[in-house]
PDB file of N, CA, C and O in Angstrom:
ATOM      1  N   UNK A   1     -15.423  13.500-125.885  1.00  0.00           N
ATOM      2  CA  UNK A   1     -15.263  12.073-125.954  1.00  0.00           C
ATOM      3  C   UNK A   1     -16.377  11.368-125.174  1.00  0.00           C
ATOM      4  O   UNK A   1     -16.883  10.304-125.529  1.00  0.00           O
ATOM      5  N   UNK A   2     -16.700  12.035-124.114  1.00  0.00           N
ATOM      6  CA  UNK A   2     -17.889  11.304-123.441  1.00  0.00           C
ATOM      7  C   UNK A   2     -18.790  11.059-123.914  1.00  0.00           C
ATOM      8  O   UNK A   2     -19.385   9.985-123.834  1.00  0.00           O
ATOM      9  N   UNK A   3     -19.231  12.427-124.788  1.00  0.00           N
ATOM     10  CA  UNK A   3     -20.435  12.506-125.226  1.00  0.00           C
ATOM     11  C   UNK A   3     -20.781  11.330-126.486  1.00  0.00           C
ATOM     12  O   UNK A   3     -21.776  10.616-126.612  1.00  0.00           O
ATOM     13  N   UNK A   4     -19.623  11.434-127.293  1.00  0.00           N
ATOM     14  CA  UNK A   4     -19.172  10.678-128.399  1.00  0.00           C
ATOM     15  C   UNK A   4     -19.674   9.116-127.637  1.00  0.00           C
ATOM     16  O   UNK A   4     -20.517   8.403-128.181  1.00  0.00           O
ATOM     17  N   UNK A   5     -19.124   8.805-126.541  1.00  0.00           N
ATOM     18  CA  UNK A   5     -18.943   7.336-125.623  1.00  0.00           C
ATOM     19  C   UNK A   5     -21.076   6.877-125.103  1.00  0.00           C
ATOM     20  O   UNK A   5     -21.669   5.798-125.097  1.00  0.00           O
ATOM     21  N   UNK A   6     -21.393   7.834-124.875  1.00  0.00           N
ATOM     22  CA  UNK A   6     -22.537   7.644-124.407  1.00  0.00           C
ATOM     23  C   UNK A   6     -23.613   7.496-125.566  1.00  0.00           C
ATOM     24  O   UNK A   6     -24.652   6.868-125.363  1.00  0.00           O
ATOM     25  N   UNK A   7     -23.329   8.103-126.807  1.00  0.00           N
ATOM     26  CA  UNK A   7     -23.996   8.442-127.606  1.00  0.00           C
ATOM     27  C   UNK A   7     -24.203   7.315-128.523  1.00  0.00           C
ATOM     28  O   UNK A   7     -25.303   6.943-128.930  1.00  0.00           O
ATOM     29  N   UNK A   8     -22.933   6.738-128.853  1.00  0.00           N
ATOM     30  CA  UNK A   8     -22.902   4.557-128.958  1.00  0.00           C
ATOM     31  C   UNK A   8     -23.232   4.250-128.243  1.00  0.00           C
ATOM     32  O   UNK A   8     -23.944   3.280-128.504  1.00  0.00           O
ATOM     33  N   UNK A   9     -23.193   4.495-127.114  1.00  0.00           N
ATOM     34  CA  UNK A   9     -23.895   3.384-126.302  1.00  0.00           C
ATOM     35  C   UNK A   9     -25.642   3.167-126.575  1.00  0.00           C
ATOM     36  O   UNK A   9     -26.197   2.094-126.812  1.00  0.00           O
ATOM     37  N   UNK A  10     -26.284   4.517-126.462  1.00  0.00           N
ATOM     38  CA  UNK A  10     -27.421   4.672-126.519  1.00  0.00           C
ATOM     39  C   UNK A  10     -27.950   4.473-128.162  1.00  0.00           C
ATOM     40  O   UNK A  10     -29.125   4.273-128.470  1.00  0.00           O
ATOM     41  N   UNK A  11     -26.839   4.573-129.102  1.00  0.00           N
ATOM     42  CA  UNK A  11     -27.345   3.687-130.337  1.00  0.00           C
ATOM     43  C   UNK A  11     -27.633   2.568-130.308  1.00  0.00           C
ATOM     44  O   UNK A  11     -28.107   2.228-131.392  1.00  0.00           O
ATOM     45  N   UNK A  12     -27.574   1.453-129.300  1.00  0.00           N
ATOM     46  CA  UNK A  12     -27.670   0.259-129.053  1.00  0.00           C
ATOM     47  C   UNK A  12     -29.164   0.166-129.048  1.00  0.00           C
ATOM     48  O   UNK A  12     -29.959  -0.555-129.651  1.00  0.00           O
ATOM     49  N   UNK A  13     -29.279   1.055-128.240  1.00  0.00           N
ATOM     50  CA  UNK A  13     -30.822   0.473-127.517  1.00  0.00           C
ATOM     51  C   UNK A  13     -31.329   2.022-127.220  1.00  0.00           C
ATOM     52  O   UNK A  13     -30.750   2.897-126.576  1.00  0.00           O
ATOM     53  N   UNK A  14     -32.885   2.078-128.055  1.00  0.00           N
ATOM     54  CA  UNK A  14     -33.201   3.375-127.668  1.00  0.00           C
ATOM     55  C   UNK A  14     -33.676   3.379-126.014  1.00  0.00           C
ATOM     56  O   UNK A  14     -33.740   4.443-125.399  1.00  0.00           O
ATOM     57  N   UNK A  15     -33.807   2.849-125.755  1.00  0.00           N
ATOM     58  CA  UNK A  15     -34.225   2.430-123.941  1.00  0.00           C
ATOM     59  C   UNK A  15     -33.608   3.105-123.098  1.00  0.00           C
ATOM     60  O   UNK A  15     -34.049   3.573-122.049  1.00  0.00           O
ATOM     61  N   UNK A  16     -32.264   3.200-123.653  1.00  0.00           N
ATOM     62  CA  UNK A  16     -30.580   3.541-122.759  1.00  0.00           C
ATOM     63  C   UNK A  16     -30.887   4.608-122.777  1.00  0.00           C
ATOM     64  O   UNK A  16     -31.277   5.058-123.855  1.00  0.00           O
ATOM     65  N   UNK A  17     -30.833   5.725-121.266  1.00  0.00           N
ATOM     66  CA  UNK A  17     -31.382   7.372-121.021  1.00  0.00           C
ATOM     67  C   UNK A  17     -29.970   7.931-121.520  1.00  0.00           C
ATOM     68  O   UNK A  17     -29.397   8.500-122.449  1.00  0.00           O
ATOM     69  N   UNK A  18     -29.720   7.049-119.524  1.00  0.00           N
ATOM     70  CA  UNK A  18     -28.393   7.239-118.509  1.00  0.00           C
ATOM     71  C   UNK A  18     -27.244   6.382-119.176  1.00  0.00           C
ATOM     72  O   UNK A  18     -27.473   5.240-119.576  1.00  0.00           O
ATOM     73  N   UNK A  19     -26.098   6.927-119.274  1.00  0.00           N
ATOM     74  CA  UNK A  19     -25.082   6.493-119.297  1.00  0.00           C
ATOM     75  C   UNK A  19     -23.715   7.466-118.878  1.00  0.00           C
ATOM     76  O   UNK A  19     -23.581   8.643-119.213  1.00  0.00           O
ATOM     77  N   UNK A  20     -22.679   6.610-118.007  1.00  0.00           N
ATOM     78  CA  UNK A  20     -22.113   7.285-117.302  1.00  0.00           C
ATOM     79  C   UNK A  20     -20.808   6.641-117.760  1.00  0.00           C
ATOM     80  O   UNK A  20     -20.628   5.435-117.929  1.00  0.00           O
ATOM     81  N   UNK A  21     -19.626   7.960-117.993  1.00  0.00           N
ATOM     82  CA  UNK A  21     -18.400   7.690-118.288  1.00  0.00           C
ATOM     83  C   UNK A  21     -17.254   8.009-117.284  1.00  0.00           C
ATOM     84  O   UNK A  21     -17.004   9.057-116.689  1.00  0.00           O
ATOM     85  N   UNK A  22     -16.674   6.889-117.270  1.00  0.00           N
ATOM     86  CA  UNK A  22     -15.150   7.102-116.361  1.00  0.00           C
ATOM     87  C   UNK A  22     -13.628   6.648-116.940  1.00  0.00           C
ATOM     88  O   UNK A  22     -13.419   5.506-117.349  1.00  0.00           O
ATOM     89  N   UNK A  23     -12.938   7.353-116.924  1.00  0.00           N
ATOM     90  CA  UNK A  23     -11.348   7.137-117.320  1.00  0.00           C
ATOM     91  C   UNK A  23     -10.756   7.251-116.541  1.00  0.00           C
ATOM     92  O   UNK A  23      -9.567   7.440-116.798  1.00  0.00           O
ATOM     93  N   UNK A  24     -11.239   7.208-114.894  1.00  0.00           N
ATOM     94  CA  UNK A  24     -10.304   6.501-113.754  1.00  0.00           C
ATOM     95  C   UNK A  24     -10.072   5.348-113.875  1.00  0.00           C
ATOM     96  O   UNK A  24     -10.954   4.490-113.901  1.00  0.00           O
ATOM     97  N   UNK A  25      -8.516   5.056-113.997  1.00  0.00           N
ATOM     98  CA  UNK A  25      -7.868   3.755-114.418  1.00  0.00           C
ATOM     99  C   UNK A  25      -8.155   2.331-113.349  1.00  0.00           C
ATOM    100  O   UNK A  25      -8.140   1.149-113.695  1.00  0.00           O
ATOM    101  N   UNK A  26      -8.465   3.009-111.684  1.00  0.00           N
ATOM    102  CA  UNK A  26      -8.693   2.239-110.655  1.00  0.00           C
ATOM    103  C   UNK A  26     -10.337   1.675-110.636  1.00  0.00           C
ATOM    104  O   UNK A  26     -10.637   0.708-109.936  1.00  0.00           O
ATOM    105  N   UNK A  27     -11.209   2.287-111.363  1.00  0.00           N
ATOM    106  CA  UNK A  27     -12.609   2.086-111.717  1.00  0.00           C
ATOM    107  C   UNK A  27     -13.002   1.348-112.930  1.00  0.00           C
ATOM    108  O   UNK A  27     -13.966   0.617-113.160  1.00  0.00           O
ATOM    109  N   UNK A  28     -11.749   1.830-113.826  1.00  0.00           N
ATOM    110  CA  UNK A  28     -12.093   0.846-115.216  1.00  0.00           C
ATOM    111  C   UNK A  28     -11.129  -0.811-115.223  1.00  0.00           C
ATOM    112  O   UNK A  28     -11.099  -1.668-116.106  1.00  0.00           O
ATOM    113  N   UNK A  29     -10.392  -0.775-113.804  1.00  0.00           N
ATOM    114  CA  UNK A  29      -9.924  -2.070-113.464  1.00  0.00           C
ATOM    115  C   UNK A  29     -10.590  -3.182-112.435  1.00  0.00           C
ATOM    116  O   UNK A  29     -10.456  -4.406-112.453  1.00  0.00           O
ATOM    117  N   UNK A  30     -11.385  -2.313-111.493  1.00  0.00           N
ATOM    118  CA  UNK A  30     -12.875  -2.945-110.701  1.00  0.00           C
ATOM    119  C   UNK A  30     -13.610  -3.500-111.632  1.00  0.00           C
ATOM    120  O   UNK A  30     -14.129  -4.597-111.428  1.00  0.00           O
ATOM    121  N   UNK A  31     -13.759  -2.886-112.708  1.00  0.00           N
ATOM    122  CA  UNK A  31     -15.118  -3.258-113.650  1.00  0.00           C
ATOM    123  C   UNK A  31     -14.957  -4.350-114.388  1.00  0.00           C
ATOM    124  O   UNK A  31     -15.761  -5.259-114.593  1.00  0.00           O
ATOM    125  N   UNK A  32     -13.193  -4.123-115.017  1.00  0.00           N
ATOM    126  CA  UNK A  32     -13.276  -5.539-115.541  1.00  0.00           C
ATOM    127  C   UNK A  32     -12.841  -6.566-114.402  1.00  0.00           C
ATOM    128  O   UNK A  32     -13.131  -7.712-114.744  1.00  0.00           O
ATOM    129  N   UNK A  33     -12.383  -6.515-113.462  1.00  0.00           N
ATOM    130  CA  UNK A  33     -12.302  -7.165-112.259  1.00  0.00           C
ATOM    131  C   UNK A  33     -13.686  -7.921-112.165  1.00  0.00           C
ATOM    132  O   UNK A  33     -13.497  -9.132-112.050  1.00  0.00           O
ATOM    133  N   UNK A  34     -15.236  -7.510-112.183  1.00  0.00           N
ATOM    134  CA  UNK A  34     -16.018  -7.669-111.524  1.00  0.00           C
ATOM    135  C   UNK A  34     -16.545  -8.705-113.297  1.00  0.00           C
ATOM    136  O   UNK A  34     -17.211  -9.739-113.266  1.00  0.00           O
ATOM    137  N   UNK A  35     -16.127  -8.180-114.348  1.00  0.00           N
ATOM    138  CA  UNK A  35     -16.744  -9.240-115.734  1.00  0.00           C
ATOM    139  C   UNK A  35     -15.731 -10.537-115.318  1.00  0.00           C
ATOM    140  O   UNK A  35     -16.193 -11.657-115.535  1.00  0.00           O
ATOM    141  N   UNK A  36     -14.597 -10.458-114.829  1.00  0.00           N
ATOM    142  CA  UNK A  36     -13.460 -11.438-114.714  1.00  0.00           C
ATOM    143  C   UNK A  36     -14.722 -12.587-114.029  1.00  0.00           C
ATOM    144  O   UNK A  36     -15.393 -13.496-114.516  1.00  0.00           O
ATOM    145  N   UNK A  37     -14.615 -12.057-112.848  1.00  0.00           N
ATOM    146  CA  UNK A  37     -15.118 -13.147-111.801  1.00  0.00           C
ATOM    147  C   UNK A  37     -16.256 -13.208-112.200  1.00  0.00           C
ATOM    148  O   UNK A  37     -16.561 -14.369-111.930  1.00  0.00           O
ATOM    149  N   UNK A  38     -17.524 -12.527-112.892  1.00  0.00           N
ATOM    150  CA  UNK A  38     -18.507 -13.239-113.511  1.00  0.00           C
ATOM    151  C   UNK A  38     -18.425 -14.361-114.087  1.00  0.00           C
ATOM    152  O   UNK A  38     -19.081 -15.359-113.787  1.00  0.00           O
ATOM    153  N   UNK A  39     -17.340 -14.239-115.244  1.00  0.00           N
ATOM    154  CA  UNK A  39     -17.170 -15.741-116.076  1.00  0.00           C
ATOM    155  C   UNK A  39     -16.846 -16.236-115.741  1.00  0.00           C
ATOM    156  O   UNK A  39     -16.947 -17.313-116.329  1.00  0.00           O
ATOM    157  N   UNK A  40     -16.060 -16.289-114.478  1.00  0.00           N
ATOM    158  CA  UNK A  40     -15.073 -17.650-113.788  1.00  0.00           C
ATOM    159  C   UNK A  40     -16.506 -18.124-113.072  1.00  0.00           C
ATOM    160  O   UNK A  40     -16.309 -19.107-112.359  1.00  0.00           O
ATOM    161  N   UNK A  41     -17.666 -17.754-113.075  1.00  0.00           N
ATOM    162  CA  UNK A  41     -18.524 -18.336-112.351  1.00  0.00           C
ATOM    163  C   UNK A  41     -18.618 -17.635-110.874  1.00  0.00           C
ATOM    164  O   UNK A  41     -19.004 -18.512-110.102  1.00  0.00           O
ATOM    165  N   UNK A  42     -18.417 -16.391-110.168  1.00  0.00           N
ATOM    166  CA  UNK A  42     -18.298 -16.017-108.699  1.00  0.00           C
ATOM    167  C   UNK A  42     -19.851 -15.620-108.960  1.00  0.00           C
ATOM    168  O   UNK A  42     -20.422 -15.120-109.929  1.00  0.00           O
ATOM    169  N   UNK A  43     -20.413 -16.176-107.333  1.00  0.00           N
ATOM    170  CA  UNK A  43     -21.990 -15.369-106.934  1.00  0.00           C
ATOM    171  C   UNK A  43     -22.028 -14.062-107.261  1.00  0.00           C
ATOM    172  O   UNK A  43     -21.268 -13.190-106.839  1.00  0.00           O
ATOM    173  N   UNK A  44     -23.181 -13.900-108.238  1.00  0.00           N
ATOM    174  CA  UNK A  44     -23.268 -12.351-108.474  1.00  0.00           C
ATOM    175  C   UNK A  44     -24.115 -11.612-107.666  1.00  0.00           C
ATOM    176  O   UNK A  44     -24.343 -10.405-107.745  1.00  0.00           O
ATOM    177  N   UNK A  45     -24.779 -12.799-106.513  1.00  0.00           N
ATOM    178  CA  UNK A  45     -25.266 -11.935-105.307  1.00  0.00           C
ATOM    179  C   UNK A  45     -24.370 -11.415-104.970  1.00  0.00           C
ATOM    180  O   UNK A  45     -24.206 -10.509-105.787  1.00  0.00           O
ATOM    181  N   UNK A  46     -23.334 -11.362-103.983  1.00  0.00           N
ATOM    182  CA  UNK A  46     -22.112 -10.698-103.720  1.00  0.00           C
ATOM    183  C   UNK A  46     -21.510  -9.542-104.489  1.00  0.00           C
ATOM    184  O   UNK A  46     -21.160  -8.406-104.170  1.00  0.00           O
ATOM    185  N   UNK A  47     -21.516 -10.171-105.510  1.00  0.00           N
ATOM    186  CA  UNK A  47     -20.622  -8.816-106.376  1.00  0.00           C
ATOM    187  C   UNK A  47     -22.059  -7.734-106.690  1.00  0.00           C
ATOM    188  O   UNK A  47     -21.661  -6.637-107.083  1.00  0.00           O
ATOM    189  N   UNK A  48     -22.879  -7.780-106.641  1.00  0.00           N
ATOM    190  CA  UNK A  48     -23.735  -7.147-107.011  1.00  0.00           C
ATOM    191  C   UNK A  48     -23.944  -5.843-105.957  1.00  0.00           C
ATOM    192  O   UNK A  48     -24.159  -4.700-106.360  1.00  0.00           O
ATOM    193  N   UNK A  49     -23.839  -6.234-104.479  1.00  0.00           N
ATOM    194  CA  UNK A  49     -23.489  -5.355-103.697  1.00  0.00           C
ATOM    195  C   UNK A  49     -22.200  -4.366-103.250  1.00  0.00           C
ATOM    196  O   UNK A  49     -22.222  -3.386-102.505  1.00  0.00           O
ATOM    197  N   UNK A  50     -21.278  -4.861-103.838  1.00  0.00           N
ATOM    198  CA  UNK A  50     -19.900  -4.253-104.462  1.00  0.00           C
ATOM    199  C   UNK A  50     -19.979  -3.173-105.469  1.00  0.00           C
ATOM    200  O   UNK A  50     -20.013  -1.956-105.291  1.00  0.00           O
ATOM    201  N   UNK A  51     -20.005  -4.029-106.831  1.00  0.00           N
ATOM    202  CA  UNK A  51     -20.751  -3.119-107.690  1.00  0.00           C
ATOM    203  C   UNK A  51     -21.370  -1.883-107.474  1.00  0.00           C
ATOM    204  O   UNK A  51     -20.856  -0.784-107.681  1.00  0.00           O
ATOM    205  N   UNK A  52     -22.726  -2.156-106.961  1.00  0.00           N
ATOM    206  CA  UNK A  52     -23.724  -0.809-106.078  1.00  0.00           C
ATOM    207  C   UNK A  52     -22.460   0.602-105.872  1.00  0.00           C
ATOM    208  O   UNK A  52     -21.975   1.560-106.474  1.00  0.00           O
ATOM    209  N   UNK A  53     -22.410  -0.205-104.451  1.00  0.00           N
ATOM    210  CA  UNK A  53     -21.181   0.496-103.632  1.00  0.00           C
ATOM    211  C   UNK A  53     -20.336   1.413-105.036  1.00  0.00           C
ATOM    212  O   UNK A  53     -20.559   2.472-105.621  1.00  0.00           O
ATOM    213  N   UNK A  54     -19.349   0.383-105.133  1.00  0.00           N
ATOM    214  CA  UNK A  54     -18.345   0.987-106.446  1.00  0.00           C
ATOM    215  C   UNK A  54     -18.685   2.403-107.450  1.00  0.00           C
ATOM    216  O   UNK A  54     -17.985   3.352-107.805  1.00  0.00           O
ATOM    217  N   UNK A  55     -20.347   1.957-107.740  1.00  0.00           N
ATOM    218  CA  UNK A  55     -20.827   2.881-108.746  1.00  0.00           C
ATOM    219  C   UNK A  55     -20.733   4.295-107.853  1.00  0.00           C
ATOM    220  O   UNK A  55     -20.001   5.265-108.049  1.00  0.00           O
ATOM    221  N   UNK A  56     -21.647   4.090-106.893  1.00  0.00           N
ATOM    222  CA  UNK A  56     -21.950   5.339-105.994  1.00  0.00           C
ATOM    223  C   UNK A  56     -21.168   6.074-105.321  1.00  0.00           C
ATOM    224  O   UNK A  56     -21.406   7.096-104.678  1.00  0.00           O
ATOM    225  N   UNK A  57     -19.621   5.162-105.601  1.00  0.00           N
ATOM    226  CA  UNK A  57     -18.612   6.465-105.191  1.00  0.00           C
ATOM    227  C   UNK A  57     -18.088   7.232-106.302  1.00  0.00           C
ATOM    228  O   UNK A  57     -17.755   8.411-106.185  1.00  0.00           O
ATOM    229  N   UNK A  58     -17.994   6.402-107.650  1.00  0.00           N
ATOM    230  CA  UNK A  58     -17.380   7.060-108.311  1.00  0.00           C
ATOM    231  C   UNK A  58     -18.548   8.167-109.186  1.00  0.00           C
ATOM    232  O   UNK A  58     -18.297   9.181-109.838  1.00  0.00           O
ATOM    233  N   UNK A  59     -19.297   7.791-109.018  1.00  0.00           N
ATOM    234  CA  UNK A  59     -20.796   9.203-109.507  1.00  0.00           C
ATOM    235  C   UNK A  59     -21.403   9.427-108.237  1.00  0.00           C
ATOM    236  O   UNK A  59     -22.320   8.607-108.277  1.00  0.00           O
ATOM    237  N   UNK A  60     -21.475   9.898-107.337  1.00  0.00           N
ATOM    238  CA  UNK A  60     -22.105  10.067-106.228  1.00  0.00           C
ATOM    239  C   UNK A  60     -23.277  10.973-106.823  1.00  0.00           C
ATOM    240  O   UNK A  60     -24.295  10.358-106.505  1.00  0.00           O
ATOM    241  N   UNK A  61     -23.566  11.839-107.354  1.00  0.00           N
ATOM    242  CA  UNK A  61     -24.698  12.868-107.984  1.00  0.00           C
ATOM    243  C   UNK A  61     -25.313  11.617-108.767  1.00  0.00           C
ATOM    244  O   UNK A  61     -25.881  12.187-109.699  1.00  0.00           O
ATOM    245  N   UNK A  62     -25.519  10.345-108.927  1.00  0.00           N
ATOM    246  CA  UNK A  62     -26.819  10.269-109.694  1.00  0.00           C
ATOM    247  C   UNK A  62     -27.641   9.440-108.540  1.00  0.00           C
ATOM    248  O   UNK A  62     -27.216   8.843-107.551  1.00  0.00           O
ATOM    249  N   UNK A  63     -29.137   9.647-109.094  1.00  0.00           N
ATOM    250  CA  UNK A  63     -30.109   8.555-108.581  1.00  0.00           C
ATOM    251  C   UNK A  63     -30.056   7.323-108.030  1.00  0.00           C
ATOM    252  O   UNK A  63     -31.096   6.731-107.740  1.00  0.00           O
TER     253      UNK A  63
END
């Protein structure tokens, strides 16, 4: 399924290398947490350093 998940994605745009999949329910509720408060207008300076954070625990092995 991942592979399947990454593999649309990267049909989008040949550009796209990396793409990383998660079906932790507490990670795929941050994320839309973090599109929520985009559209309501919240500084995406702020969330942007969250984000970071967020990513790098739940993949700690990438770049």
């Amino acid at each position: 399924m991942e592979k399947k998940i990454a593999d649309q994605v990267r049909a989008t745009d040949p550009d796209i290398r990396d793409v990383f999949v998660s079906s932790n329910p507490d990670f795929v509720n941050r994320m839309e947490d973090y599109g929520n408060r985009i559209n309501e207008g919240a500084p995406v300076r702020g969330l942007f350093e969250e984000f970071t954070e967020t990513v790098r625990r739940v993949f700690p092995n990438t770049r």
